[in-house]
C-alpha positions as a LaTeX table, in Angstrom:
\begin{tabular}{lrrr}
\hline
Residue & $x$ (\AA) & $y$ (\AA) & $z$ (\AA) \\
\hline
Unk1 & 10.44 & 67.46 & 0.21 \\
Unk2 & 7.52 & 67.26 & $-1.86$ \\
Unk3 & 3.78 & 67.41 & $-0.58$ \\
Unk4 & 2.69 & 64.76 & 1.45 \\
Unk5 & 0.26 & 61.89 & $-0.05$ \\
Unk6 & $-2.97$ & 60.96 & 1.26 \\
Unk7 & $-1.96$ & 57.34 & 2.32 \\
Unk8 & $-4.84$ & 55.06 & 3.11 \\
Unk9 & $-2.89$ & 52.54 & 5.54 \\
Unk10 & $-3.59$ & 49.20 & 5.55 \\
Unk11 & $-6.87$ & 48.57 & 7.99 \\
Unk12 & $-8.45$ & 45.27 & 9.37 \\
Unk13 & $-11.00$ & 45.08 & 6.65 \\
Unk14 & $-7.94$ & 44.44 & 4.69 \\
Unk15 & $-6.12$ & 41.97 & 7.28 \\
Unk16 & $-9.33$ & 40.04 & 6.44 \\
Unk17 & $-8.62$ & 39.14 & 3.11 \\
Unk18 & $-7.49$ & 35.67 & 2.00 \\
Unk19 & $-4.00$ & 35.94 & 0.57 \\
Unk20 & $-1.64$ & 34.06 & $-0.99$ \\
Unk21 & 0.20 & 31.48 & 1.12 \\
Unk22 & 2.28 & 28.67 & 1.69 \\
Unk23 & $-0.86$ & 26.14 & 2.29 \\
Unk24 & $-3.39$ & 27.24 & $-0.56$ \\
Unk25 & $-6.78$ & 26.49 & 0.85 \\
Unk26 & $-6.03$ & 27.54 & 4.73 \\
Unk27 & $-8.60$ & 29.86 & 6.27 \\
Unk28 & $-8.30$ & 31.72 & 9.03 \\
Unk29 & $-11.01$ & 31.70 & 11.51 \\
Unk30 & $-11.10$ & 35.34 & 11.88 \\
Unk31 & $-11.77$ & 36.03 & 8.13 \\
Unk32 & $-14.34$ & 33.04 & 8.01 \\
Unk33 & $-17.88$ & 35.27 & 6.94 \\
Unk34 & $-20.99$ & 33.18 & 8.55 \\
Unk35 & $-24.31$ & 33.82 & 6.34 \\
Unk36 & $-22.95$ & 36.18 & 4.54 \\
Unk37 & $-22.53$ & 36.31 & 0.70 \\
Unk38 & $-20.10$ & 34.44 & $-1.04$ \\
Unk39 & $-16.76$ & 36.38 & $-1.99$ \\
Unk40 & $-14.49$ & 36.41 & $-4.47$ \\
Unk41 & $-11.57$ & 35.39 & $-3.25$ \\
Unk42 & $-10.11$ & 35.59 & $-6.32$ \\
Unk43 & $-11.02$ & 39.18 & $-6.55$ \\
Unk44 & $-10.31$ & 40.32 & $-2.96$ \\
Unk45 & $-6.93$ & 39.16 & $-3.41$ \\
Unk46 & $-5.65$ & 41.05 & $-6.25$ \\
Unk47 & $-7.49$ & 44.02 & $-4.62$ \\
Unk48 & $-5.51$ & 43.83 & $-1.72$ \\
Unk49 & $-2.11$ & 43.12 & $-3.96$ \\
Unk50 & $-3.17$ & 46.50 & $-5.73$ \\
Unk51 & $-3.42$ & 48.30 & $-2.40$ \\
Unk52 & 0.01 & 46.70 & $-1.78$ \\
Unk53 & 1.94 & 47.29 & $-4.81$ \\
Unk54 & 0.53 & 51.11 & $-3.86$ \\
Unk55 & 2.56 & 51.36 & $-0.79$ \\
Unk56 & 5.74 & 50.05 & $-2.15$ \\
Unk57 & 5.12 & 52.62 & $-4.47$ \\
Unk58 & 4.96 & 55.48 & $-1.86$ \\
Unk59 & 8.10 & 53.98 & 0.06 \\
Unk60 & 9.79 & 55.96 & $-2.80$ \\
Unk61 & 7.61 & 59.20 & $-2.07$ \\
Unk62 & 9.77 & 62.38 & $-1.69$ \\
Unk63 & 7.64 & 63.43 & 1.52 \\
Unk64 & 8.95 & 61.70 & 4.60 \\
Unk65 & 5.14 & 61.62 & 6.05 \\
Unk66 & 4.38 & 59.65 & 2.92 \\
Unk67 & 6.82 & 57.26 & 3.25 \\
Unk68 & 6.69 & 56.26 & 6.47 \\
Unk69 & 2.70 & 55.90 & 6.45 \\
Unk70 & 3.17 & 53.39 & 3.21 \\
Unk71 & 6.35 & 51.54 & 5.41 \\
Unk72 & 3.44 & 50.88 & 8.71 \\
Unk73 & 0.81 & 49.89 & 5.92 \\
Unk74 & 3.08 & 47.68 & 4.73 \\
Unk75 & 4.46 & 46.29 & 8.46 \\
Unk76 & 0.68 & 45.93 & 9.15 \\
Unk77 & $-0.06$ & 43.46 & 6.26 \\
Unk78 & 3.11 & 41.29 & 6.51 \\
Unk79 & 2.17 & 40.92 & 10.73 \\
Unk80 & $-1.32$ & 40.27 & 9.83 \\
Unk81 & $-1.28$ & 38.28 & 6.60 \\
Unk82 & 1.36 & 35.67 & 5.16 \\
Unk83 & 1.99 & 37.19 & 1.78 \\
Unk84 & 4.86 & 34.77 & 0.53 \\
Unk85 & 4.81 & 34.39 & $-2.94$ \\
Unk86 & 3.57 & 38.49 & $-3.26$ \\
Unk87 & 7.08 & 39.21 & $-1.14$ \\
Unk88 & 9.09 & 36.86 & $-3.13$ \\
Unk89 & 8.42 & 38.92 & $-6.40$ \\
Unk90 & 9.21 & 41.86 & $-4.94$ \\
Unk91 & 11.95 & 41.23 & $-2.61$ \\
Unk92 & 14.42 & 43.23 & $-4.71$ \\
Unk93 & 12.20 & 46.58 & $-4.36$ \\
Unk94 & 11.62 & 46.16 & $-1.00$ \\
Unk95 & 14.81 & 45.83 & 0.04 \\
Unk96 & 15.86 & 48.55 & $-2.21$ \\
Unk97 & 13.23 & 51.03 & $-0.38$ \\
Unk98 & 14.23 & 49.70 & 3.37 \\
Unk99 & 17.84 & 50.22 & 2.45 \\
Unk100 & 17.34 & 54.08 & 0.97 \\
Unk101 & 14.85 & 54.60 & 3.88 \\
Unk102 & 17.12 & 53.78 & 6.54 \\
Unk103 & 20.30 & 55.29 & 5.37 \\
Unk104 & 18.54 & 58.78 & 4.18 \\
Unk105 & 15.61 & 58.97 & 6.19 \\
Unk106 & 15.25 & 59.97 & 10.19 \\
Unk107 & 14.21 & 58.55 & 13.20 \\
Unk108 & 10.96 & 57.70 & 12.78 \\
Unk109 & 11.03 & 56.48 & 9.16 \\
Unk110 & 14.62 & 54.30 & 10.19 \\
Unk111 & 12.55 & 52.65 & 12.86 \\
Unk112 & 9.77 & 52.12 & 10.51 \\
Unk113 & 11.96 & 50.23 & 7.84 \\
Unk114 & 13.67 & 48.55 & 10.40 \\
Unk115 & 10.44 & 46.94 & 11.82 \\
Unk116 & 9.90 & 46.42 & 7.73 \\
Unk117 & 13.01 & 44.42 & 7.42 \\
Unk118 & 12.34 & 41.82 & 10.57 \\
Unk119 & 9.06 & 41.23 & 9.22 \\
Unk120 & 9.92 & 40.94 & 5.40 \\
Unk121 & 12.11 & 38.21 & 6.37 \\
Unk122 & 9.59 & 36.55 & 8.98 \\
Unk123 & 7.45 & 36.22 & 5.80 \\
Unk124 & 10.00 & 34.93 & 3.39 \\
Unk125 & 12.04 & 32.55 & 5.85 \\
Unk126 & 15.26 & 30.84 & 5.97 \\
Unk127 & 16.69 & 30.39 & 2.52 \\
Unk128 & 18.74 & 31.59 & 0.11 \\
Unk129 & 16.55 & 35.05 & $-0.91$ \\
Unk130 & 16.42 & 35.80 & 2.85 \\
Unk131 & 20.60 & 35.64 & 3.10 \\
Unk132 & 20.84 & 38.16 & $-0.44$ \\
Unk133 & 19.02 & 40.25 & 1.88 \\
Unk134 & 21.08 & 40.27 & 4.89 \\
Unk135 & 24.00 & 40.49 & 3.31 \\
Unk136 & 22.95 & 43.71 & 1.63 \\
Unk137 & 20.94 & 45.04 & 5.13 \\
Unk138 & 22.81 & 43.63 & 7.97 \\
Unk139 & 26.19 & 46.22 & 6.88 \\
Unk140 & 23.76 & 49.20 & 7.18 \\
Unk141 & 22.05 & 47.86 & 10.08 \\
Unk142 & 25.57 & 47.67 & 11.78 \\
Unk143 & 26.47 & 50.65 & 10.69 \\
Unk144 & 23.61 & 52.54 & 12.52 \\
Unk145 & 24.01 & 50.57 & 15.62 \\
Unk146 & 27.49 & 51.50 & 16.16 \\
Unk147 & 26.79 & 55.05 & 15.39 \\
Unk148 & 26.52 & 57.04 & 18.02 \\
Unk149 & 25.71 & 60.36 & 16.06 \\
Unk150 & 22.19 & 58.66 & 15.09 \\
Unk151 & 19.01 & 58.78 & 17.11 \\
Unk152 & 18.58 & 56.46 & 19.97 \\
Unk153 & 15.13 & 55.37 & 18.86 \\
Unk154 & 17.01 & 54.05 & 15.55 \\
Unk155 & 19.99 & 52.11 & 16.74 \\
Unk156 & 17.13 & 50.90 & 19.28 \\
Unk157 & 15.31 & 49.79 & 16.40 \\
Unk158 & 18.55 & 48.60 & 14.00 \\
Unk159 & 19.98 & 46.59 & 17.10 \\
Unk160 & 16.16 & 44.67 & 17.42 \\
Unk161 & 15.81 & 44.30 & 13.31 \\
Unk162 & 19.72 & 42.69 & 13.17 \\
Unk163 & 19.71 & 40.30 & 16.03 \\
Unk164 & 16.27 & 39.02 & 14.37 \\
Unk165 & 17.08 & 38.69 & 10.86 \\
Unk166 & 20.60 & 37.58 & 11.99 \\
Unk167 & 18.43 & 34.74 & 13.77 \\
Unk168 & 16.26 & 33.81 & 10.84 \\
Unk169 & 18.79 & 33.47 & 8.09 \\
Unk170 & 22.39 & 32.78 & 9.15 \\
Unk171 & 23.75 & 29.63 & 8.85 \\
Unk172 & 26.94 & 30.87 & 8.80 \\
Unk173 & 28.94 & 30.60 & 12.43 \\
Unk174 & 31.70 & 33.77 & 11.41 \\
Unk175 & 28.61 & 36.51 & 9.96 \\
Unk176 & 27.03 & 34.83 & 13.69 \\
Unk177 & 29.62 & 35.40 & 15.95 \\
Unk178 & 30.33 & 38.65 & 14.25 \\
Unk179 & 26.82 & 39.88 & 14.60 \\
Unk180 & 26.78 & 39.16 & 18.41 \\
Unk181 & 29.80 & 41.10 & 19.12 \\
Unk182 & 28.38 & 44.15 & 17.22 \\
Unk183 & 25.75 & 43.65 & 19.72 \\
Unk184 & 28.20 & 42.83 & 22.60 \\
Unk185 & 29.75 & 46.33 & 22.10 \\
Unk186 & 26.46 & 48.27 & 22.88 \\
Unk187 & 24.94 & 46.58 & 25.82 \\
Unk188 & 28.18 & 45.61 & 27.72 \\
Unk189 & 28.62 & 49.53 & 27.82 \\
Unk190 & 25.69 & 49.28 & 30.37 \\
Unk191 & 28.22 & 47.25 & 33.19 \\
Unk192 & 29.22 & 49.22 & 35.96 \\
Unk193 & 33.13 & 50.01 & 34.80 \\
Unk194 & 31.67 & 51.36 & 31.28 \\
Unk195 & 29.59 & 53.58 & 32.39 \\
Unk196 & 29.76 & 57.22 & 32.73 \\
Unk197 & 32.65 & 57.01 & 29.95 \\
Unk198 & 34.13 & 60.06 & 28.45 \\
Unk199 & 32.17 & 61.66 & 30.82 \\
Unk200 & 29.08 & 60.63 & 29.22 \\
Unk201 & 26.51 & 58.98 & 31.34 \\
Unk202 & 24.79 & 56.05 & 29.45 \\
Unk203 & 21.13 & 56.10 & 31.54 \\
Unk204 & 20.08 & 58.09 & 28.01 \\
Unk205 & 21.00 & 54.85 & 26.07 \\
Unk206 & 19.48 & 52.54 & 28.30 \\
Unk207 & 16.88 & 51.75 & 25.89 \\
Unk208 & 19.57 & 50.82 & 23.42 \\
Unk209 & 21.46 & 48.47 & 26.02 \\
Unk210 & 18.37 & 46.29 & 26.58 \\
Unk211 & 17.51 & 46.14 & 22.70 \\
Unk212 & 20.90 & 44.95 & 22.14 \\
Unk213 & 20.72 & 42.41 & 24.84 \\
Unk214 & 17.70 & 40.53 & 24.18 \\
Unk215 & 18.74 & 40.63 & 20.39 \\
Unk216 & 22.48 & 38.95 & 21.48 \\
Unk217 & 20.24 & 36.88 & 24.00 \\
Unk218 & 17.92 & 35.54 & 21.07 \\
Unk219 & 21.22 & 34.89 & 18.59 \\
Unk220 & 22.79 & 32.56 & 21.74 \\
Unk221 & 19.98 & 30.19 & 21.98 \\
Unk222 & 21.27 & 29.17 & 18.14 \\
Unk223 & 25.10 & 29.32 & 19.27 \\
Unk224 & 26.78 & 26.19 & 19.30 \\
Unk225 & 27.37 & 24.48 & 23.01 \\
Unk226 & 31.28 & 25.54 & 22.47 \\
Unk227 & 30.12 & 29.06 & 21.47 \\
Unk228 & 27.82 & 29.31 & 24.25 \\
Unk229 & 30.69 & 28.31 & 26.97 \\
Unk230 & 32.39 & 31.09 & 25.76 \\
Unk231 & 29.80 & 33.84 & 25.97 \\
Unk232 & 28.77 & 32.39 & 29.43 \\
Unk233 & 32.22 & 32.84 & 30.91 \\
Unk234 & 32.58 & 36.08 & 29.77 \\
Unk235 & 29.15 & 37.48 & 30.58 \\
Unk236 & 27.59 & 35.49 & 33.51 \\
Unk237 & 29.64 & 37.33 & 36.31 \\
Unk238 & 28.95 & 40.54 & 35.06 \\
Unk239 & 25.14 & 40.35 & 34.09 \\
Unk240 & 24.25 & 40.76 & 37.54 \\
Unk241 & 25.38 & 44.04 & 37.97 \\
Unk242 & 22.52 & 45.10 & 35.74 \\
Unk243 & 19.88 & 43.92 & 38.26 \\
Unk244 & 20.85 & 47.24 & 40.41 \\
Unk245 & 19.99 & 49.58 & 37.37 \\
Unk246 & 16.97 & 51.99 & 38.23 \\
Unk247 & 15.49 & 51.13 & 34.87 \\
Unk248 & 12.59 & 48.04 & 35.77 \\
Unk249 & 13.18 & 47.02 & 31.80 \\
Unk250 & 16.73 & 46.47 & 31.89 \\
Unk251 & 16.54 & 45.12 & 35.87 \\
Unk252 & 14.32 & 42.47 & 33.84 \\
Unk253 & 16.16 & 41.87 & 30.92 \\
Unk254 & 19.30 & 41.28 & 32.79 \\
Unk255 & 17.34 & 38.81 & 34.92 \\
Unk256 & 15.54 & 36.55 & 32.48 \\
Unk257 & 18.89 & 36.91 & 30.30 \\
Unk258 & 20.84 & 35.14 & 33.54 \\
Unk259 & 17.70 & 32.71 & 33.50 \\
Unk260 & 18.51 & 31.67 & 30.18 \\
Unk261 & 22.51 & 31.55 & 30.76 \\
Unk262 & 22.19 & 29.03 & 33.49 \\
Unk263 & 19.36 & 26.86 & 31.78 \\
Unk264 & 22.33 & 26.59 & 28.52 \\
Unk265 & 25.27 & 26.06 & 31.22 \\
Unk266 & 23.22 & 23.22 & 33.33 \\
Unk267 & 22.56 & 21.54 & 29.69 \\
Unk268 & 26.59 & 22.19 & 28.56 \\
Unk269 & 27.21 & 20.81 & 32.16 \\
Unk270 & 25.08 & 18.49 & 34.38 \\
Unk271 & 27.36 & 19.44 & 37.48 \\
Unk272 & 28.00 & 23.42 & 36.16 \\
Unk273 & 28.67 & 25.28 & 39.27 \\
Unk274 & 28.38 & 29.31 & 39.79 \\
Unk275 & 30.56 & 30.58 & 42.83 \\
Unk276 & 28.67 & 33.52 & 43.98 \\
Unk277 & 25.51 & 31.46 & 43.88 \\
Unk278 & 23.90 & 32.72 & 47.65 \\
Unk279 & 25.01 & 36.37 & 46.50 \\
Unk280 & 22.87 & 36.28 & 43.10 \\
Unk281 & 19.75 & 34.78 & 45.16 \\
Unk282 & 20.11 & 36.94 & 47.68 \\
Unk283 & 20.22 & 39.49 & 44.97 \\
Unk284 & 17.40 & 37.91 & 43.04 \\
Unk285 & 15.14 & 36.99 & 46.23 \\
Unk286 & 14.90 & 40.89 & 47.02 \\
Unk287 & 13.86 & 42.11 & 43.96 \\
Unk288 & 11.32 & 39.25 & 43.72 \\
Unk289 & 9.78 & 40.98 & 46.90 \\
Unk290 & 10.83 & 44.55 & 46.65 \\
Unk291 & 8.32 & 46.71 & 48.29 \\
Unk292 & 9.96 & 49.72 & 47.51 \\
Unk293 & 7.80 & 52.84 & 48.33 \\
Unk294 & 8.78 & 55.00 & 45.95 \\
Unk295 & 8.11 & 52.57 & 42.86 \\
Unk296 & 5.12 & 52.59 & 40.93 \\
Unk297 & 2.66 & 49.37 & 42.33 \\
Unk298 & 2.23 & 48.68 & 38.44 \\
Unk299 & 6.24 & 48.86 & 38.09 \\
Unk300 & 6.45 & 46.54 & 41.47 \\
Unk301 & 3.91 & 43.75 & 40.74 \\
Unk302 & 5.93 & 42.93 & 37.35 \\
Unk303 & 9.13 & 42.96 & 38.58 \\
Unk304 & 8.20 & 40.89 & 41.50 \\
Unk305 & 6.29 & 37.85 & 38.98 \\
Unk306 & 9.65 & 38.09 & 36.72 \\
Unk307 & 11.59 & 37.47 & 39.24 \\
Unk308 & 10.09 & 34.97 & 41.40 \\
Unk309 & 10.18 & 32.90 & 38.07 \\
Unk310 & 14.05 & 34.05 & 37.42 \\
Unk311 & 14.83 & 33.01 & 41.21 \\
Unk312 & 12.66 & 29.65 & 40.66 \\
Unk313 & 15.44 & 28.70 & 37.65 \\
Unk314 & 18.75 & 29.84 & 39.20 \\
Unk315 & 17.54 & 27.72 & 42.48 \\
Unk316 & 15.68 & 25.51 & 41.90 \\
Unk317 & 16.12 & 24.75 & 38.07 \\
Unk318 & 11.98 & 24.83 & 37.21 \\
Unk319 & 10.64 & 26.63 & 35.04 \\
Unk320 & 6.68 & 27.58 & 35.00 \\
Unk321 & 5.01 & 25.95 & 32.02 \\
Unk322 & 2.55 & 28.55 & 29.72 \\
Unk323 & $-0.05$ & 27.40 & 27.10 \\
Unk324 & $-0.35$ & 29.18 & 23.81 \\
Unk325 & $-3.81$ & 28.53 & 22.09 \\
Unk326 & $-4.21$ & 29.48 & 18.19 \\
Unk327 & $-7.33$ & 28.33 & 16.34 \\
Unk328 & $-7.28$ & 24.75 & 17.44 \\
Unk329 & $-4.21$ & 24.23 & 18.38 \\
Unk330 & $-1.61$ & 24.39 & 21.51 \\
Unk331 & 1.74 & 25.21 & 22.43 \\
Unk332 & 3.55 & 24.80 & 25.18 \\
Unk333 & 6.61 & 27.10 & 26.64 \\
Unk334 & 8.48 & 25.08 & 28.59 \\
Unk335 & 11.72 & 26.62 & 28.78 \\
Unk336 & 13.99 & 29.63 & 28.80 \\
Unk337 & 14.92 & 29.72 & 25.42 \\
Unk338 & 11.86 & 28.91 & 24.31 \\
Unk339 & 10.25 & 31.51 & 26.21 \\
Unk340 & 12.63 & 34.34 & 24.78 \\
Unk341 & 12.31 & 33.41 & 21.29 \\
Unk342 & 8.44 & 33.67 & 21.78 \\
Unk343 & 8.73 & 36.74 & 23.43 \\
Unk344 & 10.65 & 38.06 & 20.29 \\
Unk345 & 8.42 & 37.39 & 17.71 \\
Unk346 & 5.52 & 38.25 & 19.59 \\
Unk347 & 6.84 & 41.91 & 20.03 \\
Unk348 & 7.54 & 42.06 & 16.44 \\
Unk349 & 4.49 & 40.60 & 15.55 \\
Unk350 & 1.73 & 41.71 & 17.97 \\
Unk351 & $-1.55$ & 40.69 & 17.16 \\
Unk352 & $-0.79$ & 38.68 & 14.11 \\
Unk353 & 1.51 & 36.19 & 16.07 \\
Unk354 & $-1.27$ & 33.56 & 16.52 \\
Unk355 & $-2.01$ & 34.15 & 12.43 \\
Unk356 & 1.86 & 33.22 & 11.85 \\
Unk357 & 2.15 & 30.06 & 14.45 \\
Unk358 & $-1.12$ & 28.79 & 12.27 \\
Unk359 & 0.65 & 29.07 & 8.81 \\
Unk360 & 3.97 & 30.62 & 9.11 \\
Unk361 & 6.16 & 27.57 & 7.77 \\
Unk362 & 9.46 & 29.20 & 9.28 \\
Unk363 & 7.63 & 30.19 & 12.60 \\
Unk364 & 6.06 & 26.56 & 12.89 \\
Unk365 & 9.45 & 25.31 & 12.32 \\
Unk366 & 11.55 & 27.14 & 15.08 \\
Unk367 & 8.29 & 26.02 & 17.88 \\
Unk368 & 8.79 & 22.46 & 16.34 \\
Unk369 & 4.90 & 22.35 & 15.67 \\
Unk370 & 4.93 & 20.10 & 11.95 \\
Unk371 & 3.35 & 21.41 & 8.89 \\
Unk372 & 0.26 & 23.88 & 9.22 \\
Unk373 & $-3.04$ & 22.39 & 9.88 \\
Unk374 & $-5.34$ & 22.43 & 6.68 \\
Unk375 & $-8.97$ & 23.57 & 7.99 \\
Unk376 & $-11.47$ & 23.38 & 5.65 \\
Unk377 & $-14.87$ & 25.86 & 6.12 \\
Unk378 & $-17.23$ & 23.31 & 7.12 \\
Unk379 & $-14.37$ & 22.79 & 10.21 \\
Unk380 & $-14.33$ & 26.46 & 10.87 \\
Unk381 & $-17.34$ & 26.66 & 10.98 \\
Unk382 & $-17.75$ & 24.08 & 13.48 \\
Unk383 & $-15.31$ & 25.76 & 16.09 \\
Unk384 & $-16.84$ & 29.16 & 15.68 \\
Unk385 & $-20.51$ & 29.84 & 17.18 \\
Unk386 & $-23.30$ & 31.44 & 15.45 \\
Unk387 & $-24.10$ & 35.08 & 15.89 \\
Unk388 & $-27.53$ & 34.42 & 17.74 \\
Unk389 & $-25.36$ & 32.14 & 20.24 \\
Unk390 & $-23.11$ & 34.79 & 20.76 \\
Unk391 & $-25.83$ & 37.52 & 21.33 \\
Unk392 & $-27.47$ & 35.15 & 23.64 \\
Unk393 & $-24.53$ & 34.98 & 25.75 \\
Unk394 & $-23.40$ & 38.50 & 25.79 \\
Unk395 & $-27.06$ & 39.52 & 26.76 \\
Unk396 & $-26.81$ & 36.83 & 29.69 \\
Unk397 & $-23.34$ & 37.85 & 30.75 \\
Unk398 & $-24.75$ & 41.94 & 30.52 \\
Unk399 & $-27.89$ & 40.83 & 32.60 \\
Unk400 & $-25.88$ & 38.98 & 35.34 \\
Unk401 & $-23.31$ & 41.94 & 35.45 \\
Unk402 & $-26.00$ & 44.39 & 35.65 \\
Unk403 & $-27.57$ & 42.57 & 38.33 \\
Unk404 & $-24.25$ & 41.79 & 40.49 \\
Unk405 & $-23.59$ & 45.86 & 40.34 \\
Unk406 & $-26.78$ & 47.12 & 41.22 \\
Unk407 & $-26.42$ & 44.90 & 44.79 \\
Unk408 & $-23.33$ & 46.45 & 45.48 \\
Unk409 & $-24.97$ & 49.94 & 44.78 \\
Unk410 & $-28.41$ & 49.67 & 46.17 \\
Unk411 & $-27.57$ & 51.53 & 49.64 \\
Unk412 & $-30.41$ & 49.69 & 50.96 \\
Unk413 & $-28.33$ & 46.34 & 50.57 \\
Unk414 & $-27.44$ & 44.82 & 54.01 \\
Unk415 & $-23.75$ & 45.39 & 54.66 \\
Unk416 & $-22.44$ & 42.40 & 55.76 \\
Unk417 & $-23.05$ & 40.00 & 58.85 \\
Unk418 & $-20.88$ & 40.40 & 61.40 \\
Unk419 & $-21.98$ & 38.39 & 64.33 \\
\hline
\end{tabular}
């Protein structure tokens, strides 16, 4: 391999930037610069398209290093920044460089272009470009799953990047049903009977298991109702053997998976009826209060707040409502399938997930939220306080903080009454 390139990767300066997007004219808060000097937008923007076009560039670098810096520069900007009409030029070359990078490149760099691929098609959406690209990344993707000579970390990855871009552009029931039972073939290896097969035990690929599972979880909450019969008969009996697995990750992703299962079967069936109900709760009631010594308190106080909520739905059909703020608006999870699709794009997303429920036009879509809200800067400017307000605060907040910890300090403080 060649030398490796001095990449500069793509920093928050440059998440600041006004890009192009599908509402010319939206702001985001973040980026809004109070008495500052006026920029060129104009200017900023095809600086940051330079910067861009750079990366792509170096996806083609013949040092590894190189190419996977320029493919987490470019997975930085696409979380942070909706760059539609920049991606839709370049869709071709991108997925030209994700292909070559995940069938020649290792574990690292597959993983890398994986992440690439779920985001490129975040930004670009449901439509016809975004099937093209399936079609010619969803074989390879497959491919690497299935392929059990290939790092763990990358079928982990592949198994994550196909149930997502499975979920954003198929339309198509057969590539859909397909695409689950690629998935079906990895994590149902985790049930009791499969395991240990060949003589192989499968606690090295447990990480693989639950990335296959919440991808084939994600693709069934866009199955149709006689699809999703099917996949509940054949899975809903076994699922809870994975709640005895010693890995807390999979324990929970078997357990909000069954969460989801029998929110879809009560809405296929009003009177749907599960015979080894009062086994499942008992099952589900002890690891909402395990108090198992030997497991981390961390590792304990998670499990136990999954699964109170898990047993809460099996039971007693609730589900606890959560609020999602982004600039000024709200959005409420309300459900199981809701809840996992959230949870999907928000791991995928990170930090930039609020940016993409504000103007993502395929995001806002799926969470049922209308067209984006324009904001112009005189609004932003209302919702956001002023510097000195915010240094008056933080220097009241410091002072009372201060104050509160020297009490507790000061060994001449009284104790406590007692009588």
């Amino acid at each position: 391999g060649g030398q490796p390139r001095n990449v500069q990767p793509f920093s928050d300066e440059d998440a600041s930037i006004e890009t192009m997007s599908h509402c010319s004219g939206f702001s985001d808060p973040a980026s809004f610069t109070e008495d500052g000097p006026e920029v060129d937008e104009e200017a900023t923007q095809e600086d940051l398209e330079y910067k861009l076009k750079g990366f792509i560039d170096l996806t083609l670098d013949k040092s590894a290093k190189t190419r996977q810096a320029a493919l987490e520069s470019l997975k930085s900007a696409f979380s942070s920044k909706i760059l539609y009409e920049f991606v839709m030029e370049r869709r071709m070359t991108l997925t030209d460089s994700i292909e070559r990078c995940i069938k020649k490149g290792k574990s690292d760099e597959q993983c890398a272009a994986a992440g690439l691929a779920c985001l490129l098609c975040v930004q670009m959406g449901s439509g016809i470009e975004s099937e093209e690209i399936f079609k010619t990344l969803g074989p390879i993707l497959k491919k690497i799953v299935c392929d059990g000579t290939a790092s763990i970390q990358a079928r982990q990855a592949c198994a994550t990047c196909l149930g997502i871009c499975c979920f954003i552009v198929t339309d198509d029931i057969t590539e859909l049903c397909s695409t689950m039972e690629c998935l079906e073939n990895i994590f149902t290896k985790a049930y009791p009977r499969d395991r240990d097969t060949n003589g192989v035990s499968s606690t090295h690929n447990t990480v693989l298991h639950i990335s296959a599972l919440l991808a084939w979880t994600l693709l069934l909450t866009i199955c149709p109702m006689n699809e999703v019969k099917k996949k509940i008969e054949m899975h809903l009996h076994k699922l809870p053997s994975l709640l005895s697995c010693d890995d807390l990750n999979m324990r929970i992703a078997a357990g909000e998976t069954l969460a989801l299962l029998f929110e879809l079967a009560r809405e296929t069936d009003a009177d749907f009826f599960y015979e080894d109900m009062e086994l499942l709760t008992d099952k589900l009631r002890a690891l909402a209060t395990d108090g198992n010594k030997h497991r981390a308190k961390v590792d304990k106080r998670k499990q136990r707040s999954v699964f109170r909520d898990v047993l809460r739905a099996v039971e007693e059909r609730d589900f606890p409502t959560e609020m999602v703020k982004f600039g000024p608006e709200r959005m409420y999870i309300d459900c199981w399938v809701k809840k996992q699709t959230y949870d999907t794009f928000k791991e995928i997303l990170g930090s930039g997930m609020q940016y993409h429920l504000q103007s993502n036009d395929f995001l806002r879509n799926v969470f049922e939220l209308g067209p984006p809200v324009m904001l112009d800067a005189a609004a932003l400017k209302t919702m956001k306080i002023s510097r000195f307000e915010r240094h008056l605060y933080n220097s009241a907040a410091f002072k009372a903080r201060t104050k509160a910890r020297s009490k507790c300090r000061d060994k001449r403080a009284d104790v406590g009454e007692f009588f």
